[in-house]
C-alpha positions in Angstrom: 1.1 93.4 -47.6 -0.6 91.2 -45.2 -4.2 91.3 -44.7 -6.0 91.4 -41.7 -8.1 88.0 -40.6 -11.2 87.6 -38.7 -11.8 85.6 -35.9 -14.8 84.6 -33.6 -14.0 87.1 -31.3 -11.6 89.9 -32.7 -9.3 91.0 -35.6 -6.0 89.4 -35.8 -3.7 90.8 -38.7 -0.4 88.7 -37.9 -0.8 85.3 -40.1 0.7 83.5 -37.6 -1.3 84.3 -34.8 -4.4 83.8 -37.0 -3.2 80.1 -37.1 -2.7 80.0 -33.5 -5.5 81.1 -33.2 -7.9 78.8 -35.5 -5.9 75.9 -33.8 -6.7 76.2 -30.5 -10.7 77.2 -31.8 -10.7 73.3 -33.3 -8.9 71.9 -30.0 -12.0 73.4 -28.5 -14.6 72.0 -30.6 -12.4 68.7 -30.9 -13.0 68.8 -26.8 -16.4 69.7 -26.9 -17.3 67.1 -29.2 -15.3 64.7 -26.7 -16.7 65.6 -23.7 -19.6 67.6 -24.4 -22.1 67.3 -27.3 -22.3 64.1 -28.2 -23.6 65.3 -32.1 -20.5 66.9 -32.5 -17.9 65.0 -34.4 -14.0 66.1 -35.1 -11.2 65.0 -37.2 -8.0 63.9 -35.0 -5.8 64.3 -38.3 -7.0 67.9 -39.0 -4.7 70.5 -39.3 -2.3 68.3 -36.9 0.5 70.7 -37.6 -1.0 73.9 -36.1 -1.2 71.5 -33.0 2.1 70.3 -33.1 3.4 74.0 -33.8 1.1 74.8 -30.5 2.6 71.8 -28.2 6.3 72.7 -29.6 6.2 76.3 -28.1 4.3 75.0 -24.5 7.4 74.3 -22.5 8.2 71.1 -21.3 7.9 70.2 -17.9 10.1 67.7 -15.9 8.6 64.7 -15.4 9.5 61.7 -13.8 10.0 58.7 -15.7 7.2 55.9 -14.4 8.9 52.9 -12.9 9.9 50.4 -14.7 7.7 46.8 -14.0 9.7 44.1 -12.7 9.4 41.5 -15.7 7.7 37.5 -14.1 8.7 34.6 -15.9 5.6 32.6 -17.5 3.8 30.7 -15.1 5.0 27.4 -17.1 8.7 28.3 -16.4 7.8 29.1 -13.0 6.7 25.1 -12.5 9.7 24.2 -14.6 11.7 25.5 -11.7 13.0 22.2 -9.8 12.3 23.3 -5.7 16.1 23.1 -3.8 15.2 20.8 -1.1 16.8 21.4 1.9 19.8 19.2 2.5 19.3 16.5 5.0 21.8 16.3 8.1 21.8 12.9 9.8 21.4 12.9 13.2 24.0 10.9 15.0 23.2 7.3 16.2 23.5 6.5 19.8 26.4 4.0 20.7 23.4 2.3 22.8 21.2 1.7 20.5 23.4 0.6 17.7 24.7 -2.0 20.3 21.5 -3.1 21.0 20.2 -4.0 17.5 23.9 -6.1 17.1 22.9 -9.4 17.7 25.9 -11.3 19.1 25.9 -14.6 17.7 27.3 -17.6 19.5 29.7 -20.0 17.2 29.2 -23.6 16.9 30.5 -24.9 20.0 32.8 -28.1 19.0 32.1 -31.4 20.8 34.9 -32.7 22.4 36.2 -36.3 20.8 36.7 -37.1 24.9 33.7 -39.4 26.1 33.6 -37.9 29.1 34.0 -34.4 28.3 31.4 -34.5 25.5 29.0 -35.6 27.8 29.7 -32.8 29.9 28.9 -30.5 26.8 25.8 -32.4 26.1 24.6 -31.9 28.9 25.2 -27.8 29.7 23.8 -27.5 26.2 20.4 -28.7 27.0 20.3 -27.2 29.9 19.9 -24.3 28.2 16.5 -25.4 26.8 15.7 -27.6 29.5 16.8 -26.5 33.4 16.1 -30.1 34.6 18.2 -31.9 31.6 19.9 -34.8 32.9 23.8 -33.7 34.2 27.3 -34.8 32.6 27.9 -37.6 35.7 24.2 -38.9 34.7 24.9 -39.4 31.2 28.0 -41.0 31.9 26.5 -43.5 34.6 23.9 -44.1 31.8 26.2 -45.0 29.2 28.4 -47.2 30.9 25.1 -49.1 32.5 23.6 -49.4 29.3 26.1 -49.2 26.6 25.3 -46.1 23.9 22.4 -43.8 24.8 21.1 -41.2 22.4 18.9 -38.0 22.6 16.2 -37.1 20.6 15.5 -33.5 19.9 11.8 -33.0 18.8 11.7 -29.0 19.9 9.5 -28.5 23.3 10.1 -32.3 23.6 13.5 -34.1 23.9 14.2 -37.5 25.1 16.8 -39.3 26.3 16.7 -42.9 25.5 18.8 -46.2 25.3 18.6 -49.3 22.7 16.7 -52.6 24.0 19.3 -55.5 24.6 18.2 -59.2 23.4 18.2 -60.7 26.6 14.6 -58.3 28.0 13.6 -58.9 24.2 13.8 -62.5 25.1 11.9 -61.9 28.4 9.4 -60.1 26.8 8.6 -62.7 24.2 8.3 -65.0 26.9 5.7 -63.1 28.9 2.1 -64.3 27.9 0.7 -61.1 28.7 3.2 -59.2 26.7 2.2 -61.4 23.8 -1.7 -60.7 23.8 -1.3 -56.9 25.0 -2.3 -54.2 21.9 -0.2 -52.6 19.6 -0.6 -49.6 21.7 0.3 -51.0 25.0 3.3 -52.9 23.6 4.5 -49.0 22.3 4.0 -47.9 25.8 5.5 -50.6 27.4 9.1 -50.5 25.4 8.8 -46.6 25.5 8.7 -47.0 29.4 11.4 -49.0 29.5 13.9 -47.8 26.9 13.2 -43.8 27.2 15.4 -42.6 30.6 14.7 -39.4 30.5 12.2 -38.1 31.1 10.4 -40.3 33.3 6.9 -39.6 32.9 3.6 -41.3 34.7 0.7 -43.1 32.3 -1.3 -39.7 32.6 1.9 -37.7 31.5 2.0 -39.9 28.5 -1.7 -39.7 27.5 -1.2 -36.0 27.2 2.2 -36.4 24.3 1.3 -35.9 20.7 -0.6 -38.7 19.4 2.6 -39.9 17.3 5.1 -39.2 19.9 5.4 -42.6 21.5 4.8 -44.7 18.3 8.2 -42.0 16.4 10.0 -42.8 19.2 9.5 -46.5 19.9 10.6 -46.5 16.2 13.8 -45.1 16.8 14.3 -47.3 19.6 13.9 -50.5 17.2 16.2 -49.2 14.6 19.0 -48.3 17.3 18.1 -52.0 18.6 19.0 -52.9 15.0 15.5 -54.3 13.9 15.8 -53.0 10.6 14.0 -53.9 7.4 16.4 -56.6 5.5 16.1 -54.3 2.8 17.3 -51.7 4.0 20.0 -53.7 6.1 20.8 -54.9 2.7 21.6 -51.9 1.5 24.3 -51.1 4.7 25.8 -54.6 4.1 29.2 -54.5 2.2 30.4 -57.6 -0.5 34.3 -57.8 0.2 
């Protein structure tokens, strides 16, 4: 025969109600020693199966599984990640502009093995450089008044000039003035009259490079064959 229990409050004599009962009077001091005197103290593992024999009999209510958290790779795999760059699209060149940076270059123009013609060529070369050059018919009068003429490029300067002839060397050695004039004023003199183009005034000539005169009145001797017998040695041929 069961016996009746006593509780707090009133009599209980079914056994399990008396447990029901003592369970929810420790949740109550468990929750007043939580939340409400702090001297109280409770034991979480105490009599844990009159609480799970409580929560089993409380039904159940529906309740909506909490979202699941989109998982982030590291931060150090997010670096890892090579950036896509954008592909690059070309934009088309202009037919102008490409024509414009091709530089048409002129071929070697071929001199002609015709005297008369080469001089013609000669001459609408340099005229390219310079617009007052001397013109094919004026070469060609030079050449046959003077035998072979030559022209000296030198960049801003060219020069058209002619070799001295033994007869004025003769004339000139004969001239007592000639003979006591300054290296200088000898240069000037033979650069006077050997150089045919261009004709330039004693003021003109002051004004060249100080070696211009003295470089070309050198060439003018060598093409008038006074050459060092060294050297002439050397262009002399033993049969």
């Amino acid at each position: 025969m069961n016996r009746p229990m006593r509780t707090q409050s009133r009599i209980v004599s079914n056994p399990e109600e008396a447990k029901l009962e003592q369970a929810a009077r420790q949740l109550q001091a468990q929750g007043m020693a939580a939340f409400g005197d702090p001297n109280q103290t409770f034991d979480l593992d105490a009599d844990m199966q009159a609480f799970e024999s409580i929560t089993q009999q409380a039904p159940q209510q529906n309740v909506a599984p909490a979202p699941k958290k989109q998982s982030t790779a590291p931060v150090a795999e997010q670096r890892r990640r090579p950036k896509m760059e954008e592909p690059k699209i070309e934009e088309p060149i202009e037919k102008e502009t490409q024509e414009s940076e091709e530089v048409e270059t002129e071929p070697t123009r071929k001199l002609s093995d015709d005297p008369i013609e080469r001089m013609h060529q000669v001459s609408e070369i340099f005229s390219k450089e310079k617009k007052n050059f001397p013109s094919g018919n004026q070469l060609i009068s030079w050449k046959s008044m003077h035998g072979n003429i030559f022209i000296l490029d030198a960049g801003e300067n060219i020069f058209v000039y002619r070799y001295l002839k033994r007869q004025e060397w003769i004339q000139m050695n004969q001239n007592p003035s000639f003979q006591k004039q300054r290296v200088d004023q000898r240069e000037d003199y033979l650069f006077s009259k050997c150089v045919l183009w261009p004709q330039l005034a004693p003021e003109n000539m002051a004004a060249l490079p100080a070696g211009c005169v003295s470089s070309i009145v050198t060439q003018i001797e060598q093409q008038s064959m006074f050459i060092d017998p060294r050297e002439l040695a050397n262009l002399t041929i033993k049969l």
